[in-house]
Backbone as CSV, one residue per row, in Angstrom:
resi,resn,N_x,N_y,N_z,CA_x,CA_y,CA_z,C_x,C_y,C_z
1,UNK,102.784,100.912,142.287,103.302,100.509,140.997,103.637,99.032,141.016
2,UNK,103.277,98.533,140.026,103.879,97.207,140.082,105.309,96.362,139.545
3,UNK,105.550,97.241,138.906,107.170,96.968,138.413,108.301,97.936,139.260
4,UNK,109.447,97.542,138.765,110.582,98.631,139.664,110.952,99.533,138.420
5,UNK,110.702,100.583,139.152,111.792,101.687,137.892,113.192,101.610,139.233
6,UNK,114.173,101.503,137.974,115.311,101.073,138.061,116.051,102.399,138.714
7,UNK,115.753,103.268,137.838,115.983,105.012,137.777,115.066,106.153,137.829
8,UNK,115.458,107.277,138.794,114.736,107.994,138.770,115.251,109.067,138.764
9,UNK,114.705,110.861,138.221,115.317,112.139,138.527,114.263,112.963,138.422
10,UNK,114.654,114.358,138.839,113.836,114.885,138.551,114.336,116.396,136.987
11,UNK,113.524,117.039,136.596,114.059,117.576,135.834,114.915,118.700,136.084
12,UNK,114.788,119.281,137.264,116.127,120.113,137.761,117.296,119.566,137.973
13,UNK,117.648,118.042,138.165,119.067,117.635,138.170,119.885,117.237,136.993
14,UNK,118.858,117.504,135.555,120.084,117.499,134.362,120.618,118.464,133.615
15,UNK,122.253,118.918,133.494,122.099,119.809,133.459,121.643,120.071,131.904
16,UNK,121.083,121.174,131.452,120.509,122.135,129.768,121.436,120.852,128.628
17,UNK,122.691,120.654,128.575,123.347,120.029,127.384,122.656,118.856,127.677
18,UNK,122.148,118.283,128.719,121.810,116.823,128.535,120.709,116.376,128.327
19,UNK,120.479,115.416,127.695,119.279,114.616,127.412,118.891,113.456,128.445
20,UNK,117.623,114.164,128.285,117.152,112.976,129.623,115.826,112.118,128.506
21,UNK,116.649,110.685,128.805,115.830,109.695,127.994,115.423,108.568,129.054
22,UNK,114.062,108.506,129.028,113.177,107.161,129.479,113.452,105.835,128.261
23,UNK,113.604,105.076,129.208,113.689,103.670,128.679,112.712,102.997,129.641
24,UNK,111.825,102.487,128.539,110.615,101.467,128.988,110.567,100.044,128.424
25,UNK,111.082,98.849,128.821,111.316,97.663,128.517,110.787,96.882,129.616
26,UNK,110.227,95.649,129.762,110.674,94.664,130.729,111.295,93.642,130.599
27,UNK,112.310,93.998,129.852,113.140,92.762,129.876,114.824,93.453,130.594
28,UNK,115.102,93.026,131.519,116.028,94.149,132.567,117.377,93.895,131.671
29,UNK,117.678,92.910,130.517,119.189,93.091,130.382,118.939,93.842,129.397
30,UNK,117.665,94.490,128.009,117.581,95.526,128.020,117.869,96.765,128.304
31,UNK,117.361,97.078,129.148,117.152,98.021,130.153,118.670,98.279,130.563
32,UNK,119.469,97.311,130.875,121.358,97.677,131.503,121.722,97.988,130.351
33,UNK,121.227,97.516,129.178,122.102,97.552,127.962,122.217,98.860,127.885
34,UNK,121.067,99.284,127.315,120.549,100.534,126.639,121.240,101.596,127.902
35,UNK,121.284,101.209,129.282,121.675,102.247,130.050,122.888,102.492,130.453
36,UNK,123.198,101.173,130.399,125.305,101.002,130.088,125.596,102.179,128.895
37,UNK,125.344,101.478,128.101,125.433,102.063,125.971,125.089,103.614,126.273
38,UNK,124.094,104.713,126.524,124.167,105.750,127.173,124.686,106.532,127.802
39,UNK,124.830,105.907,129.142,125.537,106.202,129.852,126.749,106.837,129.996
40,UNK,127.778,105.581,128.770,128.328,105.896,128.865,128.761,107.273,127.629
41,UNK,128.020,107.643,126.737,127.336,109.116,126.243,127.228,109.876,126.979
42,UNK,128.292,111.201,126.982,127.885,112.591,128.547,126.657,113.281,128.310
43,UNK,126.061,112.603,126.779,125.167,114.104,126.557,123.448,113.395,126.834
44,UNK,123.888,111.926,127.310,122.766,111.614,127.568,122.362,110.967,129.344
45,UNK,120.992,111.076,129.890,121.161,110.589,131.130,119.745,109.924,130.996
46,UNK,120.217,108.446,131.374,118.751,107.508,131.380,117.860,107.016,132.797
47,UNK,116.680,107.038,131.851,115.929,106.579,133.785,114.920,105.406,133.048
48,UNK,115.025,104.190,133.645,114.185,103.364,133.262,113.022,102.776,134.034
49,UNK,112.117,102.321,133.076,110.871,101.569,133.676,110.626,100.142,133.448
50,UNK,110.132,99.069,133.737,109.634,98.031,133.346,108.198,97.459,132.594
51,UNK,107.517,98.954,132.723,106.215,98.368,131.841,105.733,99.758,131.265
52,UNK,104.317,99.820,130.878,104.167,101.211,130.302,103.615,101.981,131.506
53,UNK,102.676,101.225,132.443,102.187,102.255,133.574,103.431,102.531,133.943
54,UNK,104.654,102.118,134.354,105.173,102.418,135.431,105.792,103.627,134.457
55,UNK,105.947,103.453,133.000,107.311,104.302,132.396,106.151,105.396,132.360
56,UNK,104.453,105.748,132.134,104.078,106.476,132.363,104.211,107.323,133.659
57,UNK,104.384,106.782,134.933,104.824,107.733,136.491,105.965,108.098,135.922
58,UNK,107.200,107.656,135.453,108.254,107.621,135.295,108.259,109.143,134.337
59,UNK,107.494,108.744,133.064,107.205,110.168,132.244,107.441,111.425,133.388
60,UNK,105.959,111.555,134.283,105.810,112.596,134.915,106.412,112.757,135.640
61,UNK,107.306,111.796,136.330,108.423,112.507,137.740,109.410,113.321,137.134
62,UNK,109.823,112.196,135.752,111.376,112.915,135.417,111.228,114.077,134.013
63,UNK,110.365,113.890,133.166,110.115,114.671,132.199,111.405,113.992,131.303
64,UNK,111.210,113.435,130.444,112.152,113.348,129.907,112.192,113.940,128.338
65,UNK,113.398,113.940,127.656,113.600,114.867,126.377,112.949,113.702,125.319
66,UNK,113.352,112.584,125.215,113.012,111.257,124.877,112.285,109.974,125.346
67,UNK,112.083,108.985,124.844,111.276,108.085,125.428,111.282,107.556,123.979
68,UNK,111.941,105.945,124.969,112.173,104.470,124.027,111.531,103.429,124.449
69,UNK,110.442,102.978,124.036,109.839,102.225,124.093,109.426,100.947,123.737
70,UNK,109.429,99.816,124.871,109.116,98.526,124.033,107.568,98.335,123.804
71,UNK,107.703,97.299,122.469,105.617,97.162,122.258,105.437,96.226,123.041
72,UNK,105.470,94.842,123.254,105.170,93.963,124.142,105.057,93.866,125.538
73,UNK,104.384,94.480,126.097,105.151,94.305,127.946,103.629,94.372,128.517
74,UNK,104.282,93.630,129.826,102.507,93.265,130.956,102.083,95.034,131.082
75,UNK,100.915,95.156,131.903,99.997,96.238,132.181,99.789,96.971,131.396
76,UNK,100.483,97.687,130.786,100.255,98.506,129.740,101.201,98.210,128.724
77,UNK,100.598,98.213,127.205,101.707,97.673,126.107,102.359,99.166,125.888
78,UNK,103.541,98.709,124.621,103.836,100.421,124.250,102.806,101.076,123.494
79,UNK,102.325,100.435,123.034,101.681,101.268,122.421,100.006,102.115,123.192
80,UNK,99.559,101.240,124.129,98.708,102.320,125.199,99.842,103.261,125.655
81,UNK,100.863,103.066,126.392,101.541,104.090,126.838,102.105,105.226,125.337
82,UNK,102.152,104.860,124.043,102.170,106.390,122.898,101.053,106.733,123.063
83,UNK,100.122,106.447,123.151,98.457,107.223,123.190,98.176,107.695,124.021
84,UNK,98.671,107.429,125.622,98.817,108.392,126.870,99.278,109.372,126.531
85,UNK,100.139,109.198,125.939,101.908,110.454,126.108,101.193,111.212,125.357
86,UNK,100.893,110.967,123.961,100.471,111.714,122.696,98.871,112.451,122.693
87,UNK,98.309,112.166,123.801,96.948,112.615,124.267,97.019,112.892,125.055
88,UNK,97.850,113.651,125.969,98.443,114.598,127.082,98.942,115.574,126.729
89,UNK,98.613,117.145,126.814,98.887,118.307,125.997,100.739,118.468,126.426
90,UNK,100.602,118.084,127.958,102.154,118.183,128.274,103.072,117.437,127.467
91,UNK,102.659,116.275,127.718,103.864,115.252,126.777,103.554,115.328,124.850
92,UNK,102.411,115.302,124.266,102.301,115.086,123.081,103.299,115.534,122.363
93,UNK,104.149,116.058,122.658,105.475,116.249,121.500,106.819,115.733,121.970
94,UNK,106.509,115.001,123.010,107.917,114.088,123.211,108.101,113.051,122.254
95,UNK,109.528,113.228,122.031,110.036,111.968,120.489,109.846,111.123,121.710
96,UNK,109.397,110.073,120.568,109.083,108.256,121.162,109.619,107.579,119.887
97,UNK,110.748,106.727,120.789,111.276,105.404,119.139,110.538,104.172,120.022
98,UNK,110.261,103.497,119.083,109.791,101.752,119.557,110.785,100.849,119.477
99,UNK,111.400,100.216,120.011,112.246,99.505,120.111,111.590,98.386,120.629
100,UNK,111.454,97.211,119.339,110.796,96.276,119.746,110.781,94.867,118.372
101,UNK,111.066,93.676,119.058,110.843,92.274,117.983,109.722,92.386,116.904
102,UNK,108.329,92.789,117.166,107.040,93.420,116.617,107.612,94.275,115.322
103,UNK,108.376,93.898,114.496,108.952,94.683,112.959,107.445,94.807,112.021
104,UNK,106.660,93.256,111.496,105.567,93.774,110.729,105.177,94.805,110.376
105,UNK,104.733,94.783,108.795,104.082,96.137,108.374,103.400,96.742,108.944
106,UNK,102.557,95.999,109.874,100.915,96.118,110.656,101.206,96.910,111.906
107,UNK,102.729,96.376,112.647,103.100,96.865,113.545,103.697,97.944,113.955
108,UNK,104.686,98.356,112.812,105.171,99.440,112.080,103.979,100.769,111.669
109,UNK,102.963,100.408,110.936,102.102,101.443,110.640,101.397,102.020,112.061
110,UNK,100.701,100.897,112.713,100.197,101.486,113.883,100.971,102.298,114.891
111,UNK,102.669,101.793,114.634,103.569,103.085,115.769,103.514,104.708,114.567
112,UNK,103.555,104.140,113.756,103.608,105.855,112.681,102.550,106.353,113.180
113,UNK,101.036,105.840,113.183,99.889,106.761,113.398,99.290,107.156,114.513
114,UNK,100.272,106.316,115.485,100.390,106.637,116.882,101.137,108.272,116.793
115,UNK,102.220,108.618,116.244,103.095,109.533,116.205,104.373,108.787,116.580
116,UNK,104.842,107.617,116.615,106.207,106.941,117.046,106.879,107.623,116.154
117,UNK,108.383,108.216,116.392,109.174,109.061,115.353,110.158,108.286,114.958
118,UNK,110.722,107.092,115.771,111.534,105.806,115.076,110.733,104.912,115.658
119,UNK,111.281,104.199,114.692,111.263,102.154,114.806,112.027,101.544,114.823
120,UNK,112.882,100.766,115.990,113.825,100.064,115.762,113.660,98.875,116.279
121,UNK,114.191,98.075,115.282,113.854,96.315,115.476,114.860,95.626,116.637
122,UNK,114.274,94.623,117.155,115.304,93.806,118.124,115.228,93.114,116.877
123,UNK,116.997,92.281,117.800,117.596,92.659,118.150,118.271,94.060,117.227
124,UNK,119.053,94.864,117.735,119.775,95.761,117.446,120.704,96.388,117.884
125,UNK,121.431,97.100,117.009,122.643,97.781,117.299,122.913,99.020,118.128
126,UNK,123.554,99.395,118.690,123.203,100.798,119.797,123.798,101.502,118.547
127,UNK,124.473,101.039,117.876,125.025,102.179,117.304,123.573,102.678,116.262
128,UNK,122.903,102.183,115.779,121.216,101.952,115.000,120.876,102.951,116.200
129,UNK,120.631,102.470,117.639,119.614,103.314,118.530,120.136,104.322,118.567
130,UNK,121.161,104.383,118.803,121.776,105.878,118.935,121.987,107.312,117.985
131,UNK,121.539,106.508,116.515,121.408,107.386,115.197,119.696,107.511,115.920
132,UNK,119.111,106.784,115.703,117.435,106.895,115.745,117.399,108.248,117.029
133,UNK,117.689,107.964,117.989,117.892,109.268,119.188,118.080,110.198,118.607
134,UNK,118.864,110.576,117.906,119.814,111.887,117.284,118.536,112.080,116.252
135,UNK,118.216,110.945,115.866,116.886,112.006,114.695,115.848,112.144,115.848
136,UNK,114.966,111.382,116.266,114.250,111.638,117.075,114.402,113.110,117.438
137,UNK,115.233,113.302,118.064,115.503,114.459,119.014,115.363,115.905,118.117
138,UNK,115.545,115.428,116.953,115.408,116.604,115.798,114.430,116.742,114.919
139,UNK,113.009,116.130,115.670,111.891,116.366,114.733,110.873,117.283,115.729
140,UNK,110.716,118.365,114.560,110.046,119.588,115.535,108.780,118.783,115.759
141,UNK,107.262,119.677,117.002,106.201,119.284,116.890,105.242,119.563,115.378
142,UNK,105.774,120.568,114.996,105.119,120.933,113.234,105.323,119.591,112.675
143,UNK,107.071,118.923,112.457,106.843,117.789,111.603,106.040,116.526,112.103
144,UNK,106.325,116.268,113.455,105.512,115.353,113.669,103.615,115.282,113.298
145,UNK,103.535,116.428,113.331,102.157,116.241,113.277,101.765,116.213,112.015
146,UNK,102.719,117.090,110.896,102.393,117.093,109.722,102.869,115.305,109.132
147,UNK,103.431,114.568,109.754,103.847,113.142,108.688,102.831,112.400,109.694
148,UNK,101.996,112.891,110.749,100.902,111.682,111.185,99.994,112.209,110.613
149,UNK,99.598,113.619,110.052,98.651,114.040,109.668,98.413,113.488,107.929
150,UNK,99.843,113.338,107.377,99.891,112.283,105.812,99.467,111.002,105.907
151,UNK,99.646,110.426,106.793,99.939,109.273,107.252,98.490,108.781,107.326
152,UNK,97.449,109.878,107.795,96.261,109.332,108.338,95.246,110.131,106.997
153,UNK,95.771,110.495,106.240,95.054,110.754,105.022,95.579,109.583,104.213
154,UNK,96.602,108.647,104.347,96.743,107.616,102.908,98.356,108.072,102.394
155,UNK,98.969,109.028,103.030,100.179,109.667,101.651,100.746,108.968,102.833
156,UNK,102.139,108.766,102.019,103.918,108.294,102.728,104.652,108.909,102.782
């Protein structure tokens, strides 16, 4: 691998109430933020990566409930790593938010038809990420597929 994941688990060490969320950034005060801000949340437990290959190993060691993702980053952008996840029968229904400077319409549409279930702009508020999680976490695989499936016919 060429980056450091910061964190690692596997999925037998969290217990059922908790959420296990991947954070994929390379920018590391990111990465403390988001895992400080969590952290200190009991119902959540974070494991981070620095790029998309690595947050892809990272996917498969730890399984996570979530996955936050930045668009910009070396080896793999976020958005190759939603088209991994989402074209993998295992992962394709893991919520993915984008968390990323990249706001544009252009940039925005391509995470919707990816299946991205939030968008949240840098800079931002944890208290913003932390609503986006809470929906994330509450969109079945039916809805997701049914608002990429609008999405890629033309409707909003």
């Amino acid at each position: 691998m060429s980056g450091q994941i910061v964190a690692r688990a596997t999925a037998m060490d969290t217990p059922p109430d908790v959420k296990r969320v991947l954070v994929i950034d390379d920018d590391p005060t990111i990465l403390e933020l988001i895992r400080h801000a969590l952290g200190r949340i009991d119902r959540y437990e974070v494991v981070t990566a620095v790029n998309g290959a690595d947050g892809l190993q990272s996917y498969f060691d730890a399984h996570p409930d979530c996955v936050i993702v930045d668009i910009g980053m070396p080896v793999m952008d976020g958005f190759q790593f939603v088209r991994a996840i989402r074209g993998h029968s295992v992962s394709a229904n893991t919520p993915i938010i984008v968390l990323s400077a990249l706001t544009d319409d252009a940039h925005q549409a391509t995470g919707a038809l990816s299946g991205v279930d939030e968008y949240v702009a840098k800079p931002f508020k944890v208290s913003v990420l932390c609503a986006a999680l809470e929906r994330a976490l509450q969109v079945t695989p039916e809805e997701r597929e049914r608002r990429i499936q609008d999405l890629a016919e033309g409707g909003r």
